[in-house]
LONUGU-518721 format. One line per field, with one value per residue: x, y, z of N, C-alpha, C in turn; residue number from 1. Coordinates in pm, whole numbers, plus 32768, in hexadecimal, padded with zeros to 4 digits. Each point is the difference from the previous one (the first is absolute). Layout:
! LONUGU-518721
nxx c(X/...)
nyy c(Y/...)
nzz c(Z/...)
caxx c(X/...)
cayy c(Y/...)
cazz c(Z/...)
cxx c(X/...)
cyy c(Y/...)
czz c(Z/...)
i c(NUM/...)
! end
This chain:
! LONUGU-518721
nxx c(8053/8079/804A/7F89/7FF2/8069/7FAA/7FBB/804A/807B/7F98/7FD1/8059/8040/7FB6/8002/809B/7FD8/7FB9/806F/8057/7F68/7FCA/80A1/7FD7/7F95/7FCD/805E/7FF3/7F8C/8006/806B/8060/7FDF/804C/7FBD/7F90/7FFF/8047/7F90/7F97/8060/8061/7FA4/8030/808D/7FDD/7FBE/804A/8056/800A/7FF2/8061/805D/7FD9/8024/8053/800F/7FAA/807C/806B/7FE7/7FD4/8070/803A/7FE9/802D/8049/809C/7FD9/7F8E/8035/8020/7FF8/8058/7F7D/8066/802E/8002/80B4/808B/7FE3/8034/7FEC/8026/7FC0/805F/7FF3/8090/7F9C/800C/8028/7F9F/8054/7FD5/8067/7FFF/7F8B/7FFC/7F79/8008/7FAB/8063/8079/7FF9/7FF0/8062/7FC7/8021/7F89/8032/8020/7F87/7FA8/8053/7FE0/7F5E/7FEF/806C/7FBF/7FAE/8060/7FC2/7F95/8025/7F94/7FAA/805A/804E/7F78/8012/7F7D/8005/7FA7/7FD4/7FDC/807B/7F43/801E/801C/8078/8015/802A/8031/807B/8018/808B/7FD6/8037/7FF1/7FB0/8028/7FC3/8021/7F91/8010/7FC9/800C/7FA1/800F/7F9B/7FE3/801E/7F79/7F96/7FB5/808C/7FF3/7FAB/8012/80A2/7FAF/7FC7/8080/8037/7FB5/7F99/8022/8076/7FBA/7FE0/8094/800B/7F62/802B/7F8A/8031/801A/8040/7FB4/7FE2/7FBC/7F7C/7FC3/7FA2/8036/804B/7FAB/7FB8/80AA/7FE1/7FC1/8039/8063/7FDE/8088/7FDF/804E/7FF6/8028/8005/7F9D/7FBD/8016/7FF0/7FBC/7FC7/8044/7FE3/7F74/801C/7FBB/8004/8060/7FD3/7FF8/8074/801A/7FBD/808D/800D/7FDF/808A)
nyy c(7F88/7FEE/7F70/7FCF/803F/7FAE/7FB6/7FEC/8026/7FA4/7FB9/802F/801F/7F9A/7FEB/8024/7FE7/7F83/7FE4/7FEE/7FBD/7F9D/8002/8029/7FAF/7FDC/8070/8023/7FE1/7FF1/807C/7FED/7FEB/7F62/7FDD/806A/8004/7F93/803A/8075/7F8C/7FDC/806B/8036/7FDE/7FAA/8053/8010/7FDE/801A/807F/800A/7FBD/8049/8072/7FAA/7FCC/8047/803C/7FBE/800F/808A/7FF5/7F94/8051/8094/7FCB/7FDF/8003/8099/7FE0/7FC2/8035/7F93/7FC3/7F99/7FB9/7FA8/7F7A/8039/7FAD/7FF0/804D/8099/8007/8062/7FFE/8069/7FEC/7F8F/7FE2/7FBE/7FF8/803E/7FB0/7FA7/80A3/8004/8072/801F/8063/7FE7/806B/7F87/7FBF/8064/8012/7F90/8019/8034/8037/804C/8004/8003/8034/8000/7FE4/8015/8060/8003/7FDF/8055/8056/7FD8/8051/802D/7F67/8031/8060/8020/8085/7FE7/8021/8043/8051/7FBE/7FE8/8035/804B/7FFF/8004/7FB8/7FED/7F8D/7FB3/7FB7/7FB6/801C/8074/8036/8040/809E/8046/807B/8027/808D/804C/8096/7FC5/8041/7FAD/7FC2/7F8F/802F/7FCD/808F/8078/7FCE/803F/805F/8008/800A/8020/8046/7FF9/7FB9/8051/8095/7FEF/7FA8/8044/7FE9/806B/800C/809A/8053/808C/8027/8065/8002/7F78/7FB8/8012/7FF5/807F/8025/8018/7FC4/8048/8014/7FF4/8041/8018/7FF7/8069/8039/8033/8074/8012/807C/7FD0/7FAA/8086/8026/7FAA/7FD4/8070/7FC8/7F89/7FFD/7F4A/7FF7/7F79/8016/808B/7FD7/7FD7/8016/7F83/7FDF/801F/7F7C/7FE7)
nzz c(8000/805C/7F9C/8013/8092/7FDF/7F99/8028/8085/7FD2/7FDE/80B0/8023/7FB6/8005/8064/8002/7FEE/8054/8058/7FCC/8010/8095/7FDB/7FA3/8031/7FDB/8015/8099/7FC4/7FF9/805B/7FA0/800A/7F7B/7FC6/8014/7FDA/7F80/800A/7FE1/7FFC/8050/7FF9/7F91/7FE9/805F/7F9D/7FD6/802A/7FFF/7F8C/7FE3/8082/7FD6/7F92/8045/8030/7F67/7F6C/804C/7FF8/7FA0/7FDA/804F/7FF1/7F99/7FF6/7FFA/800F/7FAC/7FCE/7F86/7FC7/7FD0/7FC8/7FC2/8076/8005/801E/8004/7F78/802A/7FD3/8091/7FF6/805D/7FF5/7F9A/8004/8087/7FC2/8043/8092/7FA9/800A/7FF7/7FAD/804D/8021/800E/806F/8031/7FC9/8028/803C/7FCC/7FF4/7F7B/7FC6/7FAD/8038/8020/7FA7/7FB8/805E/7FFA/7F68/8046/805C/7FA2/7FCC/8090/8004/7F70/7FF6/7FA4/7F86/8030/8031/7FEB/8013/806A/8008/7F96/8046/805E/8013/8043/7FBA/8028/8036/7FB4/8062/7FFF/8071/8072/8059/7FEB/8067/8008/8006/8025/7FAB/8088/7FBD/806E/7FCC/8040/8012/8004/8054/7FC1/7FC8/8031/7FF1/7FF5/80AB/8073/7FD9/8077/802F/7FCF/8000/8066/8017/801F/7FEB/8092/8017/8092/801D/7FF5/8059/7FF1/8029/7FF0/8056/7FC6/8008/7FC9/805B/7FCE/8070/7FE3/7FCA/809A/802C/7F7C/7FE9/80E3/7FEF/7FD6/805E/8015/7FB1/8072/7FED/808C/8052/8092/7F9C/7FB2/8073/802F/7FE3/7FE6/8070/7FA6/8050/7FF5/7F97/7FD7/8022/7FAF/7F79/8043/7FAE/801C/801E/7F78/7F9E/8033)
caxx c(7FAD/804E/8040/7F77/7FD9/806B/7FFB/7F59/803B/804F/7FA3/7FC8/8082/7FF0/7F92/7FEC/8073/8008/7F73/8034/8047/7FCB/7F89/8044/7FC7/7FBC/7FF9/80A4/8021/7FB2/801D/8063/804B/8022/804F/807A/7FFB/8050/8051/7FE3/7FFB/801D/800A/7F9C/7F9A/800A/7FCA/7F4D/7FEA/802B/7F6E/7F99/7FFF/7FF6/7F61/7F9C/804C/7FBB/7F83/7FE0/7FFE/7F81/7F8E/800C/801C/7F74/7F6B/8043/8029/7FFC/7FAD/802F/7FD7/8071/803A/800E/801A/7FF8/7FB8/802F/806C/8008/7F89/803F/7FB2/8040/7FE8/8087/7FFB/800C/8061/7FBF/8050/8027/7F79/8058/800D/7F80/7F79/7FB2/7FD1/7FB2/7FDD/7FE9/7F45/7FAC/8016/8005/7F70/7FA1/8053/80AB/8002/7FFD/8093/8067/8003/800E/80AA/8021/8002/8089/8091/7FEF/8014/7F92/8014/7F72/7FC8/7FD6/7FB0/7F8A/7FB5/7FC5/7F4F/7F9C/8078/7FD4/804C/8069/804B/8082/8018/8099/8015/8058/8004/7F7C/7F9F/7FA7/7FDD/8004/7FA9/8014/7FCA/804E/7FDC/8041/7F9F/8011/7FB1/7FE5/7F9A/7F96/7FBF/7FD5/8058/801E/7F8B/8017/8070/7FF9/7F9A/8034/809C/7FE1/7F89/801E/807A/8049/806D/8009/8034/7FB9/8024/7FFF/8032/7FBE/805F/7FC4/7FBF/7F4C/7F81/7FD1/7F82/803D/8042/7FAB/7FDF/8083/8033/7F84/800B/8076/8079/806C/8035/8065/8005/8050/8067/8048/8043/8087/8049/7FF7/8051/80AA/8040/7FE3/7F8E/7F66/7FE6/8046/7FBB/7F86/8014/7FBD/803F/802A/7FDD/806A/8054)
cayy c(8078/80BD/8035/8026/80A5/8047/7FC4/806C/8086/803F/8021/8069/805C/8008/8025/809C/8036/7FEC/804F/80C9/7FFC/7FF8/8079/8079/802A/7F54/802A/8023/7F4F/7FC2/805D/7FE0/7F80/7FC9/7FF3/805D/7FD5/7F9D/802D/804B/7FDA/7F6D/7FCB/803B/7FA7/7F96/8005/7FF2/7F5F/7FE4/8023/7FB0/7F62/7FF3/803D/7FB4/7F94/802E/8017/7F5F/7FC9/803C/8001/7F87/8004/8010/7F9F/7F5C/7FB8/7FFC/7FC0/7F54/7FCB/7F8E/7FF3/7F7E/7FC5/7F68/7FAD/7FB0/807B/808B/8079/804E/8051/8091/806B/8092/8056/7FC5/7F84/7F7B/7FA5/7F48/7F82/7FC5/803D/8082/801A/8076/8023/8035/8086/8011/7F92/806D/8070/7FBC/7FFE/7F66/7FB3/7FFE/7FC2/7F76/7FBB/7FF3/7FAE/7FBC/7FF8/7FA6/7F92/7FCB/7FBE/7F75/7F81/7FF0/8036/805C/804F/803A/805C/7FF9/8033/8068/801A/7FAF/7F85/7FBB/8001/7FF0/806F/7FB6/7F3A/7FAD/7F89/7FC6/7FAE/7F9E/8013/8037/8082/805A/8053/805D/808E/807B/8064/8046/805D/8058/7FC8/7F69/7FC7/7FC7/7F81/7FE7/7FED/7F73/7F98/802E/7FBB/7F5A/7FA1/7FC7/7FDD/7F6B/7FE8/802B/802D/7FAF/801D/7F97/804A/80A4/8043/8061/8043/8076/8058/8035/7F96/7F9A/7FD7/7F68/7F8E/7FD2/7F87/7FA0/7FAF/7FD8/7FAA/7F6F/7FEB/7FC6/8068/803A/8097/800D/80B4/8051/7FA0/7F88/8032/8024/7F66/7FD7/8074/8031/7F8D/7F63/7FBA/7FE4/7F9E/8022/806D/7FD0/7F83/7FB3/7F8F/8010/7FCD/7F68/8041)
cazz c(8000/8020/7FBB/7FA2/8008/7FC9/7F77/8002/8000/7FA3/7F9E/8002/801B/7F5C/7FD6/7FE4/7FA7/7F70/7FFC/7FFD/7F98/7F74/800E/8016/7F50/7FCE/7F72/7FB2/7FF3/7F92/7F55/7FF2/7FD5/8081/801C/8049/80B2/8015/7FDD/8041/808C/8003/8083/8014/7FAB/8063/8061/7FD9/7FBB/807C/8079/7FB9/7FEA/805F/801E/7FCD/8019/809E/7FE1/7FE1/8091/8048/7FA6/8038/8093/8005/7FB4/7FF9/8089/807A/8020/801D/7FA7/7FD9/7F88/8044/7FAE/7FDA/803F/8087/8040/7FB3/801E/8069/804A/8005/80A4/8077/7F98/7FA0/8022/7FE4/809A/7FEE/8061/8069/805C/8006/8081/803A/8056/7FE5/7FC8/7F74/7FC8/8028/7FC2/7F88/7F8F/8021/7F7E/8021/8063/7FA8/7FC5/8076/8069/7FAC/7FE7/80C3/7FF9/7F6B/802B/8067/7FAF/7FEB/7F70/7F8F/8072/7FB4/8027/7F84/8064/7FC1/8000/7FE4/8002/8079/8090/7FDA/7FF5/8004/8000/7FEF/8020/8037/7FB8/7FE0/7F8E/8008/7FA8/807F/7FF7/8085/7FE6/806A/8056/8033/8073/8081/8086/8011/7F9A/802F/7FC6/7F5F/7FBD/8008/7FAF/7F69/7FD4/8056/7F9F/7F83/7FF3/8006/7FBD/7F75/7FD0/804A/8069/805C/8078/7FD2/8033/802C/8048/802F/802C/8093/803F/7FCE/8076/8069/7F97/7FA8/8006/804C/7F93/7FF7/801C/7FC8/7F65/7FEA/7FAE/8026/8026/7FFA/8022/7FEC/8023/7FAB/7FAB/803F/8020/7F58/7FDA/801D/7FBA/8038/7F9B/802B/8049/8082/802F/8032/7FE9/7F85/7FF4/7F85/7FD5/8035/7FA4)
cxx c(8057/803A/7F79/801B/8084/8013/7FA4/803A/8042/7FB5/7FB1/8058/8006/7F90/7FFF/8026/7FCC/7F45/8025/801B/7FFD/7F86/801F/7FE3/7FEE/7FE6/8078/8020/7FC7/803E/80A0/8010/801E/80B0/8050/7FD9/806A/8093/8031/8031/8023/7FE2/7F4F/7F9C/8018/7FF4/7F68/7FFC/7FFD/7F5D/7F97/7FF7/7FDC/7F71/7F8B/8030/7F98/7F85/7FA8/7FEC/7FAD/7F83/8006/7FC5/7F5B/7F6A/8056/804E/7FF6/7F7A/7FEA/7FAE/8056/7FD4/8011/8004/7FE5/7F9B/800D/8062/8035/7FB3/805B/7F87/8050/7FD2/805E/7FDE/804B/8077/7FB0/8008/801D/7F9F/8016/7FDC/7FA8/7FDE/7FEC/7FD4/7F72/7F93/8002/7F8E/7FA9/7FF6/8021/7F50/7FE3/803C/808B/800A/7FD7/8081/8054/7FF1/8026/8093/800E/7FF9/801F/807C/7FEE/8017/7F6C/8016/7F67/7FAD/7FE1/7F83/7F8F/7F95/7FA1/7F7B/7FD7/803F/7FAD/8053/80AD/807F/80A1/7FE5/808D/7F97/804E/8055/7F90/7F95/7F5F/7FD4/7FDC/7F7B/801E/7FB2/8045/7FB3/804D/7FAD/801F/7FBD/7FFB/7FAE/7F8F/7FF4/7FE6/804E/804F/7F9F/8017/8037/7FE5/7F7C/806F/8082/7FFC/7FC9/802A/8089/804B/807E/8018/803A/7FEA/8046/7FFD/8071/7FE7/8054/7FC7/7FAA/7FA0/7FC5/7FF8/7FC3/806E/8074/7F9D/7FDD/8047/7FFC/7F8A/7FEE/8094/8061/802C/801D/8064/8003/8062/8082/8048/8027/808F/806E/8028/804A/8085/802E/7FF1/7FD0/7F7A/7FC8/802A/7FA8/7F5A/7FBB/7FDB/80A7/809E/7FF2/8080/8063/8048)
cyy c(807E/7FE6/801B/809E/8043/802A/807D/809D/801E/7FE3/8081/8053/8022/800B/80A9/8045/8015/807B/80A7/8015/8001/807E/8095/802E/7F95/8020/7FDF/7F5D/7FD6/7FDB/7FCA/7F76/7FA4/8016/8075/8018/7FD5/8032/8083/7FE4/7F77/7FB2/8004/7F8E/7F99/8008/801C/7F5A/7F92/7FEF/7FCC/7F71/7FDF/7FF7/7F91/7F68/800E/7FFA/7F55/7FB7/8001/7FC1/7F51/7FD7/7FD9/7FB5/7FA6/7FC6/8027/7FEB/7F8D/7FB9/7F9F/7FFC/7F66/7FE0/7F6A/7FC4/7F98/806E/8052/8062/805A/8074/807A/8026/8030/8056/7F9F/7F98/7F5E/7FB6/7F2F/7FC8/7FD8/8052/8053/8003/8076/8052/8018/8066/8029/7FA1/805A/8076/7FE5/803C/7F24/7F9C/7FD5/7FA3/7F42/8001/8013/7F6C/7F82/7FF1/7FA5/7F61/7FC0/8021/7FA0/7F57/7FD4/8010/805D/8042/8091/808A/800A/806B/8092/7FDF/7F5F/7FA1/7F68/7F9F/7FC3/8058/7FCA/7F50/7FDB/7F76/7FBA/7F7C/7F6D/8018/8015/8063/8042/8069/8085/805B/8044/8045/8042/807F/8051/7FD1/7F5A/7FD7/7FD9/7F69/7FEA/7FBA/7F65/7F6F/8009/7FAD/7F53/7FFB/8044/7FC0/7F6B/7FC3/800D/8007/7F5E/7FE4/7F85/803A/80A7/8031/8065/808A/8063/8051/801A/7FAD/800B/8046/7F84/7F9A/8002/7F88/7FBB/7FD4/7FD4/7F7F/7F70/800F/7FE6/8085/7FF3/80B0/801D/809B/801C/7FB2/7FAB/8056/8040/7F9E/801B/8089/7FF7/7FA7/7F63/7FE7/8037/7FB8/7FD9/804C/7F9B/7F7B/7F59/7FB2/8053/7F92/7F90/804F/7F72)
czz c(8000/7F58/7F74/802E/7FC0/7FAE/7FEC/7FE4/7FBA/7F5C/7FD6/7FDC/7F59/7FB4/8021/8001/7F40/7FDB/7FEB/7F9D/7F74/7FE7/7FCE/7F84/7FB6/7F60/7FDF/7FF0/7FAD/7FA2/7FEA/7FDB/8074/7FE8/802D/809B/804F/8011/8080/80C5/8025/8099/8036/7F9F/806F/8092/800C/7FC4/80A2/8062/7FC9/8005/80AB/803E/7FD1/803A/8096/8010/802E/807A/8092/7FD0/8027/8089/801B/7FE4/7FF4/805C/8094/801F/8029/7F6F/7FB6/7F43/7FEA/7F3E/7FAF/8036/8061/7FF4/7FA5/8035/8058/8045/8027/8074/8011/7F68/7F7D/7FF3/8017/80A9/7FB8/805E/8063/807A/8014/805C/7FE0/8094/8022/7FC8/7F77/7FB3/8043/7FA9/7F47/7FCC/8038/7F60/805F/8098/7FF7/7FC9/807E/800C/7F81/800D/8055/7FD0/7F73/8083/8063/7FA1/7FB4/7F4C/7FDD/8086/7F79/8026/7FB8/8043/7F7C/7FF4/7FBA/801E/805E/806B/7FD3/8015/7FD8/7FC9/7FE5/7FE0/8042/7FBD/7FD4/7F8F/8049/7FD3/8098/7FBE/8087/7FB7/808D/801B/8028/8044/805A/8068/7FDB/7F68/803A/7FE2/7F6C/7FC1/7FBA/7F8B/7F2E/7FCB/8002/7F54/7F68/8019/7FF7/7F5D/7F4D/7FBF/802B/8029/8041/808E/7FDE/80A7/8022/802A/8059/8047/80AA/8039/7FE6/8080/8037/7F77/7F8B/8017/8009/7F6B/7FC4/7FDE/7FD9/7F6B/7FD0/7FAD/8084/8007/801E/8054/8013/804E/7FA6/7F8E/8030/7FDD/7F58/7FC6/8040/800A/8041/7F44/800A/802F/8089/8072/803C/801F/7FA3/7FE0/7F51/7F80/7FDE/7F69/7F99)
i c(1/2/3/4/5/6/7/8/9/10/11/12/13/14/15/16/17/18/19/20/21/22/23/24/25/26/27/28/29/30/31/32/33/34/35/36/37/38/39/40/41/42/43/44/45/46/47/48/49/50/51/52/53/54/55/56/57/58/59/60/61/62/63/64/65/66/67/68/69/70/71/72/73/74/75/76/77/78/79/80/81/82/83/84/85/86/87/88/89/90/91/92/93/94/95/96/97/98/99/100/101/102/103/104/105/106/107/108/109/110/111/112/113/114/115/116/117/118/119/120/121/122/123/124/125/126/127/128/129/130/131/132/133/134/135/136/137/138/139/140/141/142/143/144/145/146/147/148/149/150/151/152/153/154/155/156/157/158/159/160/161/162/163/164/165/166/167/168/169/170/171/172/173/174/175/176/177/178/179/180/181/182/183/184/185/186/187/188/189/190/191/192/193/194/195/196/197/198/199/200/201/202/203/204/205/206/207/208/209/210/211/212/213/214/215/216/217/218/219/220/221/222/223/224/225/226/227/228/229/230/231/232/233)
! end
């Protein structure tokens, strides 16, 4: 961040150097030949080229920061470990070693927060881990496969309050039913209601709140997390 405000100032700094400069007879500048400009003003051309390229390098990055990685938005490619995920400023993480913080699956867009949870498990070893989650994905958000070749089903909640029941129940008549899940999974950045654990738990999903998403975000297995037998290697 201090060497981004550095970057910033001495952008600013050139920039209105070059604004004075050019403002002093913008007619004349027009009207003039670039090259004899140039010619004219060399040291002064190349210190406006400078502030410029600088000024738009900062722009690009900000503008990134902002709606993309510092959102927690990902860049998902393949269909197992081809694939690169973009967090910080466009540095690929190593699987082996991904974690999250909470605050950052908090502070994630509801896309970026599904390819988190889609990265957690290409690094738990999981194949054709895959983000499908959007308008009409019925309850769908995330699917792997294990080595068993099960098929995983993850829908994400990224609620600010507890998942209701509804919600649950939704998940519970397609993840079985239409997507055939062999392991449906619920998330809930901030956990479940009573009635929603309780219908969970008699319809056999799997919830996932904010404790087991911890575990799981700073590098336990999933299965581990939730305790589900591993699969035979």
């Amino acid at each position: 961040m201090l060497k981004f405000l550095l970057y910033a100032v001495l952008a600013l700094a050139i920039g209105k150097m070059a604004w004075e400069w050019l403002t002093d007879d913008v007619s004349r500048w027009i009207t003039v030949g670039l090259w004899r400009l140039i010619g004219d003003h060399p040291w002064s051309t190349v210190l406006i080229a400078v502030g410029a390229l600088v000024t738009f390098i900062l722009v690009v990055r900000l503008l990134s920061f902002l709606f993309g990685a510092g959102a927690g938005t990902y860049a998902y490619v393949g269909d197992e470990e081809d694939y690169s995920a973009t967090a910080g400023l466009g540095e690929a993480p190593d699987l082996d070693v991904l974690t999250f913080k909470m605050k950052q699956l908090a502070a994630m867009s509801a896309t970026g927060f599904e390819q988190a949870c889609a990265d957690l498990l290409a690094r738990d070893g999981f194949r054709s881990t895959r983000r499908v989650g959007g308008a009409g994905d019925l309850g769908v958000d995330v699917t792997a496969r294990d080595l068993d070749d099960r098929l995983l089903i993850l829908q994400c909640k990224q609620y600010k309050n507890p998942v209701g029941s509804g919600h649950v129940q939704k998940f519970n008549g397609t993840a079985r039913l239409h997507h055939g899940a062999d392991v449906p999974i619920m998330i809930g950045l901030n956990g479940f209601t009573q009635p929603a654990v309780d219908f969970a738990a008699h319809h056999d999903l799997i919830l996932m709140g904010r404790p087991e998403l911890k575990q799981w975000a700073h590098g336990e297995h999933l299965y581990d997390v939730l305790g589900i037998p591993s699969p035979t290697e």
